[in-house]
C-alpha positions in Angstrom: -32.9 24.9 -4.6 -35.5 22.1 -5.1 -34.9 19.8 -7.9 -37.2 17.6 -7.5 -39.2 18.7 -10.8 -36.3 18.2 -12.6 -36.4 16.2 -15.9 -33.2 17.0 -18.2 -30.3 17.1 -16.8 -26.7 17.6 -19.5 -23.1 18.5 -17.6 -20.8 16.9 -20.6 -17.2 18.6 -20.7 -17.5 20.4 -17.3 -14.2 19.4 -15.8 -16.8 18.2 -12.7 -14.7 16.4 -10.0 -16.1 14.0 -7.0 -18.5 11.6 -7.1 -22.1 11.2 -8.0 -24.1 11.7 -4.7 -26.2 9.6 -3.6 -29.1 12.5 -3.6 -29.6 11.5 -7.2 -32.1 9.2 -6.2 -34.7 12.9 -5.1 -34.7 13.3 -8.6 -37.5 10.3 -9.7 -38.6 12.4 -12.6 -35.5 12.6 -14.0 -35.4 11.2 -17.6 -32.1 12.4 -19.1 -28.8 12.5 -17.0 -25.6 13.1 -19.2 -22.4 13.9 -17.8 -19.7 12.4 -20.4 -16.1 13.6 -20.0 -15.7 14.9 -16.6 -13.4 13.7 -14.2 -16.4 12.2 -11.8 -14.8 9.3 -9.8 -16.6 6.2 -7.6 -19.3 3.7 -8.1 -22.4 4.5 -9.9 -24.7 5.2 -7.0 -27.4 2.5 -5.8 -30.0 5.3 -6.0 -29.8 6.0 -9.7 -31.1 2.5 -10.2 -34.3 3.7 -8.1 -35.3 6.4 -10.7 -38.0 4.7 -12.8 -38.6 7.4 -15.5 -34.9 7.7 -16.8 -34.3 6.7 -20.3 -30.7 8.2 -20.8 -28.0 7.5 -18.7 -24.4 9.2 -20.5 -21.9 8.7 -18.6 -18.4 8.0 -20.8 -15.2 9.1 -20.2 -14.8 9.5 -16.2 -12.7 7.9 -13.7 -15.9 5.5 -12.9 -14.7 2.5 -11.2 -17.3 -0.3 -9.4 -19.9 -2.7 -10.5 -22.8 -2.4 -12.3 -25.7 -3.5 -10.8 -28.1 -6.0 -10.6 -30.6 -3.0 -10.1 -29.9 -1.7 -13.4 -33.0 -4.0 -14.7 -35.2 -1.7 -12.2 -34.5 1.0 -15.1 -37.7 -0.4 -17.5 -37.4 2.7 -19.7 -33.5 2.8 -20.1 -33.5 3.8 -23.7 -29.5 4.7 -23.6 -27.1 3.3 -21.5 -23.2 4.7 -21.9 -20.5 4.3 -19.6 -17.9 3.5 -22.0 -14.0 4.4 -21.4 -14.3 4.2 -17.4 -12.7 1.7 -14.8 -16.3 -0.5 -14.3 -15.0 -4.0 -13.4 -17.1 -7.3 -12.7 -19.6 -8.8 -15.1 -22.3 -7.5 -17.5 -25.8 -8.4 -15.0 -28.1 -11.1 -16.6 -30.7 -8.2 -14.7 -29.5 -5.9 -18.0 -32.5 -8.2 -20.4 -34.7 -6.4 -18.0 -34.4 -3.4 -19.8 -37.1 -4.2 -22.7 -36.6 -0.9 -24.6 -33.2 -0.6 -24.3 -31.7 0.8 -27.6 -28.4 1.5 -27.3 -25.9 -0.5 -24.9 -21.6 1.0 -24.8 -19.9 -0.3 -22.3 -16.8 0.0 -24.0 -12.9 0.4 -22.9 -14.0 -0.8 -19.0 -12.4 -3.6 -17.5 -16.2 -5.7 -18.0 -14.9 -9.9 -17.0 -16.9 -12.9 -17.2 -19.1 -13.9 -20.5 -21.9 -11.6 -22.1 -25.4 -12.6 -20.6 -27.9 -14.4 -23.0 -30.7 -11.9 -21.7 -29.4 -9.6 -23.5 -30.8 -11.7 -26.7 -33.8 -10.8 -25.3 -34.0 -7.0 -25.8 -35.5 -6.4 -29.1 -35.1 -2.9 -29.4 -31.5 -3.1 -29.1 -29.3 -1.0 -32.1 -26.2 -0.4 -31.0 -24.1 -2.6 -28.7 -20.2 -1.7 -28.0 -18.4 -3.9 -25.4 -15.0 -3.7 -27.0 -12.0 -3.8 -24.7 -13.0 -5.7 -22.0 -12.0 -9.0 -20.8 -15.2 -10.7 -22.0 -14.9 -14.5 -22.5 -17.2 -17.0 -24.5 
């Protein structure tokens, strides 16, 4: 199975275990991944900040646990960025204002520290932001 054509990819409410391999990063036409309320475990991986045509990354209600990246401003076209109700921990990257036509930012019910960056002032096309409970400060 070669994938590598691949553009859509949905596996919400799957009961998917594991983690997200790092084989994500083949996939550099991808422009929707969406795999909400699963069970899927570990760190985002590196690689998904590599694939420079995604504009949808859905990813709420896993066992997700890590840091997001200071790739994740790589992702120029990120339209949609959930991870909402997971374990991410650490900060919200000032790298995030890189994201010009990001729309819609949840990054709700984590365990996000540290103060929200200014950049994200700086994305225009932004409609919908949820960072409720965290342990944001400022």
């Amino acid at each position: 199975f070669d994938a590598r054509e691949l553009v859509y990819l949905e596996l919400s409410s799957n009961n998917l275990n594991g983690t997200i391999s790092s084989r994500i990063g083949n996939l550099q036409k991808m422009t929707y991944f969406s795999a909400p309320d699963n069970n899927l475990t570990g760190a985002i991986p590196e690689e998904f900040y590599g694939l420079q045509s995604l504009r949808t990354i859905h990813l709420d209600g896993n066992h997700l646990s890590g840091t997001l990246s200071t790739k994740i401003g790589r992702l120029s076209t990120l339209e949609y960025f959930t991870i909402s109700d997971n374990m991410i921990h650490g900060s919200i990257p000032t790298e995030i204002g890189d994201c010009s036509f990001l729309r819609h930012l949840w990054i709700k019910k984590n365990d996000i520290t540290g103060v929200i960056p200014l950049s994200i002032t700086s994305l225009t096309e932004l409609q919908q932001i949820w960072l409720h409970e965290n342990k944001l400060i400022g």
